[in-house]
TORKOL-4160 file (C-alpha; in steps of 0.2 Angstrom, whole numbers, padded with zeros to 4 digits, m for minus):
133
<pt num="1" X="0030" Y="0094" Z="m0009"/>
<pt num="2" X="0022" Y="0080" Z="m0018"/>
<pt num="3" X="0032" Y="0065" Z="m0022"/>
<pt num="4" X="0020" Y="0054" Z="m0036"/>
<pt num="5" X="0009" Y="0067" Z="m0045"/>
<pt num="6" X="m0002" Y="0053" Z="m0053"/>
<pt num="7" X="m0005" Y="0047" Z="m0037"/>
<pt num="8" X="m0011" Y="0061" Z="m0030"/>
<pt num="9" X="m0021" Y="0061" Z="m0047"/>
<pt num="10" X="m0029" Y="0045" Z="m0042"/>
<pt num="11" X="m0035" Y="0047" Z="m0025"/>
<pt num="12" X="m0043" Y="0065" Z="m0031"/>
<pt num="13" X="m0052" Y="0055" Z="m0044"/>
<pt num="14" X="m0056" Y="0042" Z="m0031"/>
<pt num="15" X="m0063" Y="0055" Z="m0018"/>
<pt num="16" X="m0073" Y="0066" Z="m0031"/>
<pt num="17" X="m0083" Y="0049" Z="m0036"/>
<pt num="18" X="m0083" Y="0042" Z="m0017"/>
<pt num="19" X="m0091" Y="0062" Z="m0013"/>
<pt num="20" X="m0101" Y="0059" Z="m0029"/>
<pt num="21" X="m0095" Y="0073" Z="m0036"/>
<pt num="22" X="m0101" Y="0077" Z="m0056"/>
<pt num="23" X="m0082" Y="0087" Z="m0061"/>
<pt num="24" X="m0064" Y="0087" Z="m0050"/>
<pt num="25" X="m0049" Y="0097" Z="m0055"/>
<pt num="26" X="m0032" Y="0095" Z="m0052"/>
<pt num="27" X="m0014" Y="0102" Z="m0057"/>
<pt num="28" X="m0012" Y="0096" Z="m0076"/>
<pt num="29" X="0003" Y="0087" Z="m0083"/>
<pt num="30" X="0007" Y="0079" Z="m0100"/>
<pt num="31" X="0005" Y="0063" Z="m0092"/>
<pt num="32" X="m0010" Y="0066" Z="m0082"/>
<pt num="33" X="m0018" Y="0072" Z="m0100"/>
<pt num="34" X="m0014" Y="0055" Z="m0106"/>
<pt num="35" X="m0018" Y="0046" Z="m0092"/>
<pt num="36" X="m0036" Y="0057" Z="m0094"/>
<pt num="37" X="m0038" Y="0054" Z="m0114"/>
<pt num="38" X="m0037" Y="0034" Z="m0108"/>
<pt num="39" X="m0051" Y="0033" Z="m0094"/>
<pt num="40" X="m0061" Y="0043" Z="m0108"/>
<pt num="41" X="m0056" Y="0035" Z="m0124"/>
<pt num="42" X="m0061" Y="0018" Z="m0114"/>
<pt num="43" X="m0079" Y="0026" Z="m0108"/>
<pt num="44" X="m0072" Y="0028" Z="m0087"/>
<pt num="45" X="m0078" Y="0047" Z="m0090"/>
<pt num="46" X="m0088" Y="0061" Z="m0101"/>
<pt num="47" X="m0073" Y="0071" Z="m0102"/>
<pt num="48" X="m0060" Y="0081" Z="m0100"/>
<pt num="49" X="m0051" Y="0099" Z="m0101"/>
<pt num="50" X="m0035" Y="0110" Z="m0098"/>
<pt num="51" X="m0037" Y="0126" Z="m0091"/>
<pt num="52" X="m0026" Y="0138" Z="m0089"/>
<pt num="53" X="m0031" Y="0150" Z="m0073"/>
<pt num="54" X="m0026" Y="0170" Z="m0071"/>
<pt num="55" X="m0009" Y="0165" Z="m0065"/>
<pt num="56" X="m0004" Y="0155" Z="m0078"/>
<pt num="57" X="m0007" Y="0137" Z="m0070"/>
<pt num="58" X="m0014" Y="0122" Z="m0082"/>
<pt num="59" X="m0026" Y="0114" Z="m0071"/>
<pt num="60" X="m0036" Y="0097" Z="m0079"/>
<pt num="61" X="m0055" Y="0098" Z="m0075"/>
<pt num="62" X="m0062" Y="0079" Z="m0078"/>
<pt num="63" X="m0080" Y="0076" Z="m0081"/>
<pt num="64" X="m0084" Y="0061" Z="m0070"/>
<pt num="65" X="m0098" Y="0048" Z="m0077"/>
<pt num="66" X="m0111" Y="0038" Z="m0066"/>
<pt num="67" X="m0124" Y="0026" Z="m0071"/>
<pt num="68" X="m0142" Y="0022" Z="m0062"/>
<pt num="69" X="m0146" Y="0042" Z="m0058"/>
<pt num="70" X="m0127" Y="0048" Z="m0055"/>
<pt num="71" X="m0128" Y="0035" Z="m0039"/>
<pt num="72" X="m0116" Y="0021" Z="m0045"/>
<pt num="73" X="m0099" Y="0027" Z="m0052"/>
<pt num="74" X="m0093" Y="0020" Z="m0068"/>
<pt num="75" X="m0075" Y="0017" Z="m0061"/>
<pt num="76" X="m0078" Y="0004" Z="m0045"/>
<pt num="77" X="m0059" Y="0006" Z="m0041"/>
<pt num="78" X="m0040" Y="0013" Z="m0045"/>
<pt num="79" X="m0026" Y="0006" Z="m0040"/>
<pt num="80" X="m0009" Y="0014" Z="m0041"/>
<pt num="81" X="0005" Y="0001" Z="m0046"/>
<pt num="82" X="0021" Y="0007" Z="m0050"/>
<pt num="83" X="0029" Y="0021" Z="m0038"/>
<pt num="84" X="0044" Y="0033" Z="m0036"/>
<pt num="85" X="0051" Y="0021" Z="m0022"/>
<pt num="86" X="0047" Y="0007" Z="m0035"/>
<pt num="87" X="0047" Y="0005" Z="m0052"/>
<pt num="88" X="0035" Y="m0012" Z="m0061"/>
<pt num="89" X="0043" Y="m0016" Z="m0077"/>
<pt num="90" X="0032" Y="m0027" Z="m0087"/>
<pt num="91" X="0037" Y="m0036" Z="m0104"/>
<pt num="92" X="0021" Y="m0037" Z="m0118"/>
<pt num="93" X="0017" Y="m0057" Z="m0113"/>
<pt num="94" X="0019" Y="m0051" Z="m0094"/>
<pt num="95" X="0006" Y="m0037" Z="m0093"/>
<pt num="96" X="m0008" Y="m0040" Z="m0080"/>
<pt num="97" X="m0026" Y="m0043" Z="m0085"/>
<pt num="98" X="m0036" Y="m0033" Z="m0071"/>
<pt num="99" X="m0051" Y="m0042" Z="m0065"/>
<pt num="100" X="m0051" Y="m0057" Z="m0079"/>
<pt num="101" X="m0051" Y="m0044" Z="m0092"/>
<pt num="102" X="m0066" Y="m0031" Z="m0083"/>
<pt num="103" X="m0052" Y="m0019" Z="m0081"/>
<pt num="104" X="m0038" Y="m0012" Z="m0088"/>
<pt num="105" X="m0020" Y="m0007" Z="m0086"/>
<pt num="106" X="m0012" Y="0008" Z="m0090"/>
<pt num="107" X="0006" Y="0007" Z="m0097"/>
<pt num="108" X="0019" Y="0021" Z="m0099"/>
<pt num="109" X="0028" Y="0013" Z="m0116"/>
<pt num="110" X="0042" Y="0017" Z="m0129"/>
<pt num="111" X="0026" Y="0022" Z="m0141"/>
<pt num="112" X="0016" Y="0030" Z="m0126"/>
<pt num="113" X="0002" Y="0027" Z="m0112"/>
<pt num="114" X="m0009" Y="0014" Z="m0119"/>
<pt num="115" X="m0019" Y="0000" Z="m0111"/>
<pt num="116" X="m0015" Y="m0017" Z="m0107"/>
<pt num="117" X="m0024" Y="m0025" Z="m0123"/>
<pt num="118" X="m0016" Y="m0011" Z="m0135"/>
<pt num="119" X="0001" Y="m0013" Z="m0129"/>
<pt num="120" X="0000" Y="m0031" Z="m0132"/>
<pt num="121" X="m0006" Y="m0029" Z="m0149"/>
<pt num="122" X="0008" Y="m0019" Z="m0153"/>
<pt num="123" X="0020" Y="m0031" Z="m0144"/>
<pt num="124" X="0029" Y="m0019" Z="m0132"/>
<pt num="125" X="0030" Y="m0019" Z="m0113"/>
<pt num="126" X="0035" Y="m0004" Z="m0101"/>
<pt num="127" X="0030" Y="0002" Z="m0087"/>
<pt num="128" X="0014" Y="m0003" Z="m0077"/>
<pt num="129" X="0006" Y="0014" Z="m0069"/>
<pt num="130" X="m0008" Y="0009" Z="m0064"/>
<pt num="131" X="m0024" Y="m0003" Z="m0064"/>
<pt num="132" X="m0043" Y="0004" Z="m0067"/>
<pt num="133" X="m0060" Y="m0006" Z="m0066"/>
């Protein structure tokens, strides 16, 4: 049994690029599609899609990006920040700037997963899921 789903969703994204692979594909989830619509809306992958297999599974197939002949992955790292075990709350003036600002945080907020920098224009805080640079 799995116990942090977007963990698991990380470290397939994290072996599909360190395996150089162009597409992975996991179980999808509502915040695995946001998490998705993120890294692609910020230019970390092509793109993605939901499939639905002959037994009635969603699974999410991401399209992974490279640069310099698909032999340097766009995404040098992901990191996993808040857990089941626990929890990193983070006000809007407290959220973390990855890298100087190279990176990004993902945040699980009152008005939805947005980055870092868009949860501090909106002024809300929440919680931090993870970091990507």
């Amino acid at each position: 049994m799995m116990t942090d789903p977007i963990a698991d969703f990380l470290t397939r994204i994290r072996n599909a690029l360190m395996a150089r692979h162009s597409t992975m594909s996991c179980p999808s989830s509502k915040m695995k599609v946001w998490i998705a619509q993120i890294l692609k809306d910020e230019g970390y992958i092509h793109d993605f899609d939901v499939e639905k297999n002959d037994r009635g599974y969603q699974s999410l197939k991401l399209t992974l990006k490279y640069e310099d002949n698909n032999v340097v992955p766009i995404i040098e790292g992901l990191q996993r920040v808040s857990k089941p075990g626990l929890r990193v709350y983070k006000g809007a003036g407290e959220l973390p700037q990855v890298r100087g600002g190279l990176g990004m945080a993902i945040v699980s907020t009152s008005k939805g997963v947005m980055t870092d920098a868009s949860a501090r224009a909106a002024n809300v805080g929440g919680e931090v899921l993870c970091y990507v640079w």
